[in-house]
N, C-alpha and C positions, 0 to 999 in steps of 0.2 A: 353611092347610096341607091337601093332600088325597094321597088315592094311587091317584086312579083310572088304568087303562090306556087308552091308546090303542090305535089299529090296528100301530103297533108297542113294541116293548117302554118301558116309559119307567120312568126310574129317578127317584127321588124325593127331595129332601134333606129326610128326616124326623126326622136326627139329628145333622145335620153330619158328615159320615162323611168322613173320606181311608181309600178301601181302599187295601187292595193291590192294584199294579198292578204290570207287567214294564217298569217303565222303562228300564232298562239295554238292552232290546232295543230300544227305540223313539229316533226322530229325533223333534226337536220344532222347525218351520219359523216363523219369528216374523218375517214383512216387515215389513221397514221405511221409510222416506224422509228426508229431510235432516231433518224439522220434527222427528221424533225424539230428534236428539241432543242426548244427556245431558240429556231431558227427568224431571221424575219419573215418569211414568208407565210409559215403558222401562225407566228403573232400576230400579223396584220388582219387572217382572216377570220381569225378568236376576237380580237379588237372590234372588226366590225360586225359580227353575228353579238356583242355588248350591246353594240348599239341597237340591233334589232331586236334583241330579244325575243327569241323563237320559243313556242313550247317547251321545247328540249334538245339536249346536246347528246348525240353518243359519241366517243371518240373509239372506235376497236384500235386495240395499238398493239404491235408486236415489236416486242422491245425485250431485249437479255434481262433478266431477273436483277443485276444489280441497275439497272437505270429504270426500272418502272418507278420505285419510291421519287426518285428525283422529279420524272417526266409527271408522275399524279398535282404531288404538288407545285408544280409550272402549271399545269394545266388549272390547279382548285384557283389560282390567284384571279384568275377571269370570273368576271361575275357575270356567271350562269348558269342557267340548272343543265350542269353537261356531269354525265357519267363516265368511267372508264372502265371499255372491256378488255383485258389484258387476253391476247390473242392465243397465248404461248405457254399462260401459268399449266403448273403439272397436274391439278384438280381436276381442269378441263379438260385438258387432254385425255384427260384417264375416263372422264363422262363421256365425250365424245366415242374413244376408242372402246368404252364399254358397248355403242349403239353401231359400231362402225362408220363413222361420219369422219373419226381423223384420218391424216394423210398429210397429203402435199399442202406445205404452206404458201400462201401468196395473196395478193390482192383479193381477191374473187371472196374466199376464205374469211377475209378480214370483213369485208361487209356485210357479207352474208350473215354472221354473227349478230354484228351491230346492226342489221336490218331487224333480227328477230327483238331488239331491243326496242323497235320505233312502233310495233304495229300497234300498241295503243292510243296511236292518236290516230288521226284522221287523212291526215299526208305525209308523206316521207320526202327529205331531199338528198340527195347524194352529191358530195362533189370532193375533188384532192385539196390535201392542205398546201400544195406549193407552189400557190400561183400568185405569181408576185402582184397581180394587179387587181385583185381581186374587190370586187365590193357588194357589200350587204341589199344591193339591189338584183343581184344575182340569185338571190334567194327568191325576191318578192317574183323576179319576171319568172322564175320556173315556177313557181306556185299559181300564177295568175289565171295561166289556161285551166290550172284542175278546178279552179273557183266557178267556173266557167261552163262545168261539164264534162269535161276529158281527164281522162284515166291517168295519160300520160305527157311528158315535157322533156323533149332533149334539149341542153342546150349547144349552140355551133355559136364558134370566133374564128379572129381572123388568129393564123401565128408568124407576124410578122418582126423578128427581134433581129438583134443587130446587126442592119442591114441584109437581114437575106428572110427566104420563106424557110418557113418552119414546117411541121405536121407531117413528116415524113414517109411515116407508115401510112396515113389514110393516102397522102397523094397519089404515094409510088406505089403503094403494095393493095389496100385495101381497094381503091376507086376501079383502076382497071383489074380488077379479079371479078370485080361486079361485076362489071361492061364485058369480060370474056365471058366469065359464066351467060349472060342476056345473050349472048350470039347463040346458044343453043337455045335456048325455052324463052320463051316472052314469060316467066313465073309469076304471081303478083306478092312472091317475097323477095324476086328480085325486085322490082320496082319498089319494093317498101324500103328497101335498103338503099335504094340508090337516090332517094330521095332526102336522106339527109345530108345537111351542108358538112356534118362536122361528125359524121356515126361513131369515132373515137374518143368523143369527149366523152371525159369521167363525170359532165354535170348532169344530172336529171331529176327530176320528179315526178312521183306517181302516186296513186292512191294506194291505200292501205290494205284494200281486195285486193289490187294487184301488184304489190310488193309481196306480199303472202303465198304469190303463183311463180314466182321469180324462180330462175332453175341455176345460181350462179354457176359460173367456170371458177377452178379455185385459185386462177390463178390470173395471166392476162388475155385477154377474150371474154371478160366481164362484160366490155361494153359490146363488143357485138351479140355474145348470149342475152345480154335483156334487152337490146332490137327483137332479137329473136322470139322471146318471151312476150313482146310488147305484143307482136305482132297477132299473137296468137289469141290474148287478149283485149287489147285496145283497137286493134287493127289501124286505117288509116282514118277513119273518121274519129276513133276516139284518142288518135296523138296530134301531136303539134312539139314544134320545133321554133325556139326564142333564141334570138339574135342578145347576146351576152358580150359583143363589144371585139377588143381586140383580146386574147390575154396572152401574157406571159409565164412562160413554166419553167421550171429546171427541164433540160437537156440530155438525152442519151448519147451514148456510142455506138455506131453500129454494131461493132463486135464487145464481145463479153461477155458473161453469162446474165446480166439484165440489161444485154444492149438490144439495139430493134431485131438483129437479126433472130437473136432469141426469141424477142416479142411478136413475130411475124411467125413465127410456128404455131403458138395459140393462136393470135387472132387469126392464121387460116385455117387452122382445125375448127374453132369456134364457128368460122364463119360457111366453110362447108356441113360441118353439123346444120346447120341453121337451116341450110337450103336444099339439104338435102330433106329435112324433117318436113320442108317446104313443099317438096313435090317435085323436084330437081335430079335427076341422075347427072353427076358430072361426067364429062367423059377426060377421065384423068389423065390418059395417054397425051394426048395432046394439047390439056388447061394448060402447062406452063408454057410452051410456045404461044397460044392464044393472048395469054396473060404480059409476055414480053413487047407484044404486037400492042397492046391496048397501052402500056405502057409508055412505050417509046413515043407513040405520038402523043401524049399527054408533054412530052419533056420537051417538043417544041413550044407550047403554049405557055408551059411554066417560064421559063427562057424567053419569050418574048413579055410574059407580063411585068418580069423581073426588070429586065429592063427599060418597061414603060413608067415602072415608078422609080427606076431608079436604082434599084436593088443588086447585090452582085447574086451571082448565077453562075454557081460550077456545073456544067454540063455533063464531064467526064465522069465525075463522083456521083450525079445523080443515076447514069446509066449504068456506072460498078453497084448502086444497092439495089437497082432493078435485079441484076442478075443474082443476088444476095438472095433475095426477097423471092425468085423464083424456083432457089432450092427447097424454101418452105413447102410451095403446095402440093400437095398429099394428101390420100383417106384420112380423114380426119382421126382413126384407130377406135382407142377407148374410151366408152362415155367415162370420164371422172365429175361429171357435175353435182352438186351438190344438190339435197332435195327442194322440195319447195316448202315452205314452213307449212303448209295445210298438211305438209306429208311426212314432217318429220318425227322420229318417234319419239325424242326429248323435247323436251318445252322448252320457248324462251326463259321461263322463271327458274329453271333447274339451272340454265346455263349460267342465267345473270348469280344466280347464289351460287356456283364454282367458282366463277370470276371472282366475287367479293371475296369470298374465303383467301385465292390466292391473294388479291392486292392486299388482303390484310398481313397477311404472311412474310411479305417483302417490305411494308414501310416501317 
């Protein structure tokens, strides 16, 4: 347990605390997909936002046309005021593609959507349906700083499950990419970046001005694109970053087509995007050596903390995804980000009445 500061504010679980928060003003956005339903992991964290009772629910869910009826009603038996945006129906797709907005599906995609659904209220929360340890205080602590003054709330945990360390993209791929990148510019978006415990977590909140400026990636690089965004915004006075416990999540592959090493193509395109828009020229030629060097000596440390708690610790395997994760970085190519709602040409209300159209069409 400690309570040191960072360069931005950071809140501490020193006591297990649910404050007070303005839930009732705030939307709280929980994507989802087919693997979802009626998993425990959703249920638990629909169970506990019952108990809180938030303003509102949106769930964007992209799911095949015969399981959306199913998954709606899984979803109606929870009582609360949650909507369903069906991600994929052909209504939308056909609005979107009339504006040029469709494309690639994915994550980024899916919230983006159901972000346009929250800005009537006053806060927004984001966070993934699959986390097994989830609890309805998670809401209140990322709300607490906006109550507060501040724009914006990451949340950072610990990922430590069966027996070993988890979080393996931000350790091995994201942390030293930061730290190489810092060998060249002192930037103050690197230092904005390197200051979160946890930059990969899927939990945040932010106000409803700056949900609206949000620039998503459509896919994964979500969360470092709204650091990105944050920064540009909130900067480091108007974030802060809540200690949210340990959590638990479903598990990737490295290899796959949505295993990390996939996932580490966005997030370093995202995350060069970022810092380049930052004031950064990378010098490419030489980032992935850099990148290997910052690395490696990270995996002494991990390896000694591992087994100061106890933890088992494959050395070998963590240095094969270093070298995985090094094929990734690259000019980041093509912007595909998606707009910011103050700039989109369709409305939220056009979209949410496609969506209905479809969900009615399929139950």
């Amino acid at each position: 347990m400690e309570y040191v500061q960072e360069r931005v504010t950071t809140l501490h679980d020193l006591t297990d605390p649910t404050p007070t928060a303005p839930t009732d003003r705030a939307t709280v956005v929980v994507p989802m997909t087919e693997r979802e339903y009626a998993g425990l992991a959703p249920d638990r964290v629909l169970s506990e936002l019952e108990r809180l009772d938030p303003g509102q629910v949106v769930v964007p869910l992209r799911a095949p046309a015969d399981r959306v009826g199913d998954f709606h009603d899984w979803l109606a038996d929870f009582d609360l005021s949650l909507s369903v945006l069906w991600c994929n129906g052909p209504r939308l797709e056909d609005l979107l593609d009339d504006y040029g907005l469709d494309g690639e599906f994915g994550k980024g995609r899916d919230v983006w959507l159901g972000l346009g659904q929250a800005l009537d209220r006053e806060f927004v929360v984001v966070h993934d349906a699959d986390t097994k340890s989830y609890s309805r205080a998670d809401v209140t602590r990322l709300l607490f700083p906006l109550a507060h003054g501040y724009d914006f709330a990451k949340g950072y945990y610990a990922r430590v499950e069966n027996d070993r360390l988890y979080g393996r993209l931000f350790r091995l791929f994201f942390v030293p990419l930061v730290r190489a990148l810092g060998e060249e510019r002192d930037a103050p978006i690197l230092r904005y970046l390197d200051t979160f415990r946890y930059a990969l977590a899927g939990e945040f909140a932010a106000t409803t001005d700056l949900v609206e400026r949000l620039r998503p990636q459509r896919s994964w690089g979500l969360e470092v694109g709204t650091l990105g965004d944050a920064f540009d915004h909130a900067g480091f006075e108007g974030s802060a970053q809540v200690d949210l416990g340990t959590y638990e999540h479903d598990h990737r592959a490295v290899s796959g087509p949505t295993g990390l090493s996939d996932m580490s193509r966005h997030v370093g395109a995202a995350l060069l995007r970022v810092v380049e828009e930052g004031g950064v020229d990378p010098e490419y030629g030489s980032l992935p050596e850099r990148y290997r060097g910052a690395a490696r000596s990270l995996v002494r440390s991990y390896e000694l903390d591992a087994a100061f708690n106890g933890l088992t610790y494959d050395r070998g395997d963590e240095l094969d995804q270093i070298e995985t994760y090094a094929d990734a970085i690259e000019p980041p190519g093509t912007d595909r980000r998606l707009p910011a709602w103050t700039e989109t040409p369709v409305s939220p209300e056009r979209i949410a009445e496609a969506a209905a159209a479809d969900l009615e069409a399929v139950r």
